[in-house]
C-alpha positions as semicolon CSV with decimal commas, in nm:
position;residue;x (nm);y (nm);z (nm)
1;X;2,713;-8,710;-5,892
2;X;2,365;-8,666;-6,024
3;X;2,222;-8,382;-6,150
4;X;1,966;-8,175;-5,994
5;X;1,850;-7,830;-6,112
6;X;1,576;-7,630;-5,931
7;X;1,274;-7,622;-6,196
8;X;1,328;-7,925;-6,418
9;X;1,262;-8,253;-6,445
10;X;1,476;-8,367;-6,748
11;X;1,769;-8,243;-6,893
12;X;1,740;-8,017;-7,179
13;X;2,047;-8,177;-7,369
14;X;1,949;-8,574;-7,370
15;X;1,615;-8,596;-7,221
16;X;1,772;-8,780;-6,901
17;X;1,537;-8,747;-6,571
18;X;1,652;-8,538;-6,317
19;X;1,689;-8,616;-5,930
20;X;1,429;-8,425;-5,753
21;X;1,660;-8,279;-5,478
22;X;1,981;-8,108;-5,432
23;X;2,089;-8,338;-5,150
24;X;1,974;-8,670;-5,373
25;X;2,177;-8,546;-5,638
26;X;2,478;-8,546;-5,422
27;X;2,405;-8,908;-5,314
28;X;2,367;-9,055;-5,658
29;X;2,643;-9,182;-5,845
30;X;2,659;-9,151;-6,230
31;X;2,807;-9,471;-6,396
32;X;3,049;-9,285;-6,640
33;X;3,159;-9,546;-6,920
34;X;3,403;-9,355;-7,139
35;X;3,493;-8,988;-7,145
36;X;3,730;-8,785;-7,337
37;X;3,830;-8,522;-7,612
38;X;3,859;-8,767;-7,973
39;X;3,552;-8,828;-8,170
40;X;3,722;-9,148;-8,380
41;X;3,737;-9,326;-8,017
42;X;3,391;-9,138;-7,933
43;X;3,158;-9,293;-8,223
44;X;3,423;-9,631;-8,143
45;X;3,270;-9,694;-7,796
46;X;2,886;-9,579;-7,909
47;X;2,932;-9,854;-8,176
48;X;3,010;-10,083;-7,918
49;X;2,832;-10,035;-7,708
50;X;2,476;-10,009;-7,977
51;X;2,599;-10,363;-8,131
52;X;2,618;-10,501;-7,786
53;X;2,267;-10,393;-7,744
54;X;2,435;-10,186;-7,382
55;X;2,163;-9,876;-7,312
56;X;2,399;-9,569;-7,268
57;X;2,378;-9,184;-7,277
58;X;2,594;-9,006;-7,483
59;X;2,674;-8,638;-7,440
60;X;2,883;-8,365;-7,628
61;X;2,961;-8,052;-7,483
62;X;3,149;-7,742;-7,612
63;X;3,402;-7,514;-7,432
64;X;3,578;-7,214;-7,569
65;X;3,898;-7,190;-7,423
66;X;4,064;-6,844;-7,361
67;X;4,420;-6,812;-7,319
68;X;4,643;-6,663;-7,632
69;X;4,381;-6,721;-7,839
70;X;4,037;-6,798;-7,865
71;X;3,927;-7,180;-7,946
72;X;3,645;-7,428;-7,932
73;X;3,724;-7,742;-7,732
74;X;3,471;-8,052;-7,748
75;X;3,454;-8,293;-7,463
76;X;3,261;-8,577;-7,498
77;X;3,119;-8,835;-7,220
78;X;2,886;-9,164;-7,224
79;X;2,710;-9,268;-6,963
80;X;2,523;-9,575;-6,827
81;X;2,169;-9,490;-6,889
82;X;1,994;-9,487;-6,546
83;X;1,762;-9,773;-6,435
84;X;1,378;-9,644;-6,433
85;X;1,249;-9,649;-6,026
């Protein structure tokens, strides 16, 4: 799904556009090329894909996880960058 958010145009994070509705942004797929947990394999595929000259859009995102203790997770996801309309 894409992402909509009432009041802006791009995302904050990675300067993507937005979809201008709610319903749109159910709608639209999101081509999602590699996701996962392990940087190594992370920086791996963005090498990959740069050298192979493939647009993409990485993005990082941080979670702290709350059970027995208190931790940081990082998740990690590239995308196919979106075709302009």
């Amino acid at each position: 799904m894409a992402e909509y958010r009432q009041g802006f145009s791009t995302c904050r994070d990675c300067g993507i556009p937005l979809v201008g509705t709610e319903d749109k942004a159910r709608h639209t797929g999101v081509d999602k090329l590699w996701n996962g947990n392990e940087r190594a394999q992370f920086d791996r595929v963005i090498a990959a894909l740069d050298d192979a000259g493939m647009p993409f859009q990485p993005k990082e995102m941080e979670s702290t996880v709350r059970a027995f203790n208190r931790r940081s997770e990082s998740y990690m996801a590239i995308s196919k960058e979106p075709t302009k309309a």
